[in-house]
KOLTIBA-118028 format. One record per residue: residue in three letters; x, y, z of N, C-alpha, C in turn. Coordinates in steps of 0.2 Angstrom, whole numbers, padded with zeros to 4 digits, always signed. Last residue first. Example, Ala and Ser with C-alpha at 12.3 -4.5 7.8 and 13.67 -1.06 7.14 Angstrom:
<kolzas>
SER+0064-0011+0035+0068-0005+0036+0064+0000+0039
ALA+0066-0028+0039+0062-0022+0039+0066-0016+0039
</kolzas>
This chain:
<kolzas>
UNK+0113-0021-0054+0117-0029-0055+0126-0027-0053
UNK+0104-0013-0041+0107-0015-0047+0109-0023-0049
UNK+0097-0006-0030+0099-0015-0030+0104-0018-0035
UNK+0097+0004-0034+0102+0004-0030+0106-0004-0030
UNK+0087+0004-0041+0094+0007-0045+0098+0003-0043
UNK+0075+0000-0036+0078-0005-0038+0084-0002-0043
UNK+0076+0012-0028+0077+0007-0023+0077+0001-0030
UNK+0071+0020-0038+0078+0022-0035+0078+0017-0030
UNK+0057+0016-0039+0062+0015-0045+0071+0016-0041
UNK+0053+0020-0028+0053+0014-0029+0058+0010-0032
UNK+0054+0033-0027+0057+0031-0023+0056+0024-0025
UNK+0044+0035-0040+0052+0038-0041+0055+0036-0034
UNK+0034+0023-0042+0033+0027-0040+0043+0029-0037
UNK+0027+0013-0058+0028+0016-0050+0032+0022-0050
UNK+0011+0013-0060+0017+0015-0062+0023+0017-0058
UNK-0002+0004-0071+0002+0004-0065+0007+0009-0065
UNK-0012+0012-0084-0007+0006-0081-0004+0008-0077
UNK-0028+0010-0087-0023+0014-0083-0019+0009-0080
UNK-0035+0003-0101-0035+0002-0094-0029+0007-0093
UNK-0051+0005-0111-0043+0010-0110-0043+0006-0100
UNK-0060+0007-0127-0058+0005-0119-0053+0006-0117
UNK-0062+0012-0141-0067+0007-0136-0067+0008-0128
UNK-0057+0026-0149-0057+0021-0144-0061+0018-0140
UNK-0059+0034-0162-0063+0032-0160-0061+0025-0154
UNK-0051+0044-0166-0047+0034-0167-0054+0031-0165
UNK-0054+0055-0163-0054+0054-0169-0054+0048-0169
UNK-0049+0054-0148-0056+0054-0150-0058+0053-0158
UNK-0035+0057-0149-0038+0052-0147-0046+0049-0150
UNK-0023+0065-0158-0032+0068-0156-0035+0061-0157
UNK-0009+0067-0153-0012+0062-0155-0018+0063-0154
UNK+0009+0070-0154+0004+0074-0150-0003+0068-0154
UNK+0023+0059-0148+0019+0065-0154+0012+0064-0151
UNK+0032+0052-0144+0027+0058-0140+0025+0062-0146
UNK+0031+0039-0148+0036+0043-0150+0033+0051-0150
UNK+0018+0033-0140+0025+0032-0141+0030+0035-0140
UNK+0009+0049-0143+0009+0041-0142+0017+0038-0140
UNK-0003+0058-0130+0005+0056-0135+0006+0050-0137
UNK-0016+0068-0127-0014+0063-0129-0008+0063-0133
UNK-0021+0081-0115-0018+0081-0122-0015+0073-0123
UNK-0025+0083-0103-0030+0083-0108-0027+0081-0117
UNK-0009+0084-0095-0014+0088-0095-0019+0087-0102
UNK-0006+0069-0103-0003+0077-0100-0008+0080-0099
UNK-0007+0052-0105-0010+0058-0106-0007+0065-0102
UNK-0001+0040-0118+0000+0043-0112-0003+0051-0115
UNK-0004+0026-0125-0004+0034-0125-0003+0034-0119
UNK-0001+0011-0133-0001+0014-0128-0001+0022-0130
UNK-0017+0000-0140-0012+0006-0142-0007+0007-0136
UNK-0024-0015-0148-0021-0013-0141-0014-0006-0143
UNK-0035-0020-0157-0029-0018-0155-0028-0014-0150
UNK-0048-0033-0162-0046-0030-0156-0039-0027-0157
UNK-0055-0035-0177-0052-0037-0173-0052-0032-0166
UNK-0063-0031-0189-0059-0037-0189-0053-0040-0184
UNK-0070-0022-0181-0074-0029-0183-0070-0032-0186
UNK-0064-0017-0167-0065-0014-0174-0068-0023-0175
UNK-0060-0009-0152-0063-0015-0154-0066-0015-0162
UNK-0044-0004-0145-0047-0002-0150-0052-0009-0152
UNK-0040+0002-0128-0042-0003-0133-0047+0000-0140
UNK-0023+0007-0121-0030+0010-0126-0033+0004-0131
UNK-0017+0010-0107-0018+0004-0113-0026+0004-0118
UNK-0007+0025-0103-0014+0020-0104-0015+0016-0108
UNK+0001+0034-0092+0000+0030-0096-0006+0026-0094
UNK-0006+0050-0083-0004+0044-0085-0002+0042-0091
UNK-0017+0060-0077-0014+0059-0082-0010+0055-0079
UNK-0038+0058-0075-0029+0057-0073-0023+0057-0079
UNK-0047+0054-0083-0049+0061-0082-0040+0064-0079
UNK-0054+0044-0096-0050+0045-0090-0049+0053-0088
UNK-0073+0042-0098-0066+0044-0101-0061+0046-0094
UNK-0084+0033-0099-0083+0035-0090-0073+0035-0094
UNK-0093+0032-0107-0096+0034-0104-0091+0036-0098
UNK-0082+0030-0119-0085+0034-0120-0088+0037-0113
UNK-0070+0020-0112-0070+0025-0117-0075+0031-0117
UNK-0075+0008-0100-0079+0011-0106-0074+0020-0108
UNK-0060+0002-0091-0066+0007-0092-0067+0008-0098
UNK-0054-0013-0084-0053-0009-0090-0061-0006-0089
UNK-0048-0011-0068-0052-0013-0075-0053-0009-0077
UNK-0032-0014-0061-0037-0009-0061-0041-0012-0067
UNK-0023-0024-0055-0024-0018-0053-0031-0014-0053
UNK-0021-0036-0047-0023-0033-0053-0025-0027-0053
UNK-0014-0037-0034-0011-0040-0039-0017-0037-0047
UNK-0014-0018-0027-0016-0026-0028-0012-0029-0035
UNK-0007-0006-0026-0004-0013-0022-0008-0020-0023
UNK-0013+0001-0034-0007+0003-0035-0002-0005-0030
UNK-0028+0000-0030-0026-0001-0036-0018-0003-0037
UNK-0027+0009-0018-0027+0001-0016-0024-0002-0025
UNK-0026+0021-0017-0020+0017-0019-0022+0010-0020
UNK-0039+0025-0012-0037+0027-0017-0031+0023-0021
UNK-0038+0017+0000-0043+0016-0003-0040+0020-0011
UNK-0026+0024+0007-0026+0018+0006-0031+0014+0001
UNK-0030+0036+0008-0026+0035+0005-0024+0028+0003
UNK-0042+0035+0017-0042+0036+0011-0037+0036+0007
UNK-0032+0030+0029-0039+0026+0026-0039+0026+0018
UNK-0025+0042+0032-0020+0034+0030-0027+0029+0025
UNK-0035+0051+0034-0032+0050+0031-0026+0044+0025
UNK-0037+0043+0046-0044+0044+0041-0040+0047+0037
UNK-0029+0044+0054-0029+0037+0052-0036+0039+0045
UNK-0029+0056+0054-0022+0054+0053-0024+0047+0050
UNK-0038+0061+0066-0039+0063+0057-0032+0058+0053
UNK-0035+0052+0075-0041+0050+0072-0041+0053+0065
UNK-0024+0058+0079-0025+0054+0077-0027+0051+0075
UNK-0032+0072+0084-0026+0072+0077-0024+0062+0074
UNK-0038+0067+0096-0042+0068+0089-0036+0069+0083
UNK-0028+0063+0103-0034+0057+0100-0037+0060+0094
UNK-0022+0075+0107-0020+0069+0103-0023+0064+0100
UNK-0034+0079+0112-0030+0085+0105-0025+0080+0103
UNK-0035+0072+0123-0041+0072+0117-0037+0075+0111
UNK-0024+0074+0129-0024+0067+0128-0031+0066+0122
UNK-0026+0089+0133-0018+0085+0129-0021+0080+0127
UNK-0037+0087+0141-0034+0091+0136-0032+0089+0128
UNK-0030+0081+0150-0036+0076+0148-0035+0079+0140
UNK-0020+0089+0155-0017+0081+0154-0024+0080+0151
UNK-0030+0099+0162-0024+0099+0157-0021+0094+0152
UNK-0035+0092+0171-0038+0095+0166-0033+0096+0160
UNK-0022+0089+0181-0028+0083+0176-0031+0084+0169
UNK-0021+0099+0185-0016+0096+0179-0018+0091+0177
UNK-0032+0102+0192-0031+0108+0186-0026+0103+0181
UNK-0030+0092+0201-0034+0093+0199-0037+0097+0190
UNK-0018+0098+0208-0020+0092+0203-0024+0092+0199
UNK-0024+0111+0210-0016+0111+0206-0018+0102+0205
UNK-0033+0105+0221-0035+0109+0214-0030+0108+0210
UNK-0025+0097+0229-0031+0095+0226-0032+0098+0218
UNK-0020+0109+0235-0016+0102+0231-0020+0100+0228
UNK-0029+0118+0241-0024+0119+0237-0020+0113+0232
UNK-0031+0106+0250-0037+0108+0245-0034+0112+0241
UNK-0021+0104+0256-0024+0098+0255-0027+0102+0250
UNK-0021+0118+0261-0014+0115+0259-0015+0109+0257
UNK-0034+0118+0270-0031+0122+0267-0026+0120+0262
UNK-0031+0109+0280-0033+0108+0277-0036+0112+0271
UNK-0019+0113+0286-0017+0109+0283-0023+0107+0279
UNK-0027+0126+0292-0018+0128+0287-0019+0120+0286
UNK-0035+0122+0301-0038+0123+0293-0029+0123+0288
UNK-0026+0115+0310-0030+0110+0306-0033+0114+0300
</kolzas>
């Protein structure tokens, strides 16, 4: 009677213990997928720009300057009118068009939207579709 009870409690344990184990396993899964989605999140909140139909508004020039490099739609608001420029920024340094180098802050620019831009798997998914 002890030998099987004995041999019962041994099993128990070795369950018992591979339970422990398996619970383990099952939180180090939980929690890597809880950081995963907290990262899916943020990425999503960051991009969101990149997937809505409008993307992004236009920002104040002076009080809230772009800080990402890009292309940009640079507004100029002058008292005979409104002009629209495109630059693109590199590290801190402005191009225009015909990538010449361009000391932004002299033009005095009003406003500036960041333009969409996609993304080099994208572009090679409309290669491929060609004509």
């Amino acid at each position: 009677m002890k030998k099987r009870i004995r041999k019962k409690m041994t099993d128990w344990r070795k369950i018992s213990e591979q339970m422990r184990e398996l619970n383990d396993d099952v939180l180090i899964l939980c929690k890597q997928l809880q950081d995963n989605m907290t990262r899916l999140t943020w990425l999503l909140k960051e991009n969101t720009s990149l997937i809505s139909r409008f993307p992004i508004k236009v920002e104040d020039f002076v009080t809230n300057p772009p800080i990402h490099n890009g292309a940009y739609l640079v507004y100029f608001v002058r008292k005979d009118g409104v002009r629209v420029r495109f630059y693109t920024m590199v590290g801190s340094k402005w191009y225009d068009s015909q990538k010449n180098e361009v000391d932004i802050k002299s033009l005095y620019p009003s406003c500036y939207l960041q333009t969409p831009v996609l993304s080099e798997d994208a572009i090679d998914i409309y290669k491929r579709r060609g004509r």
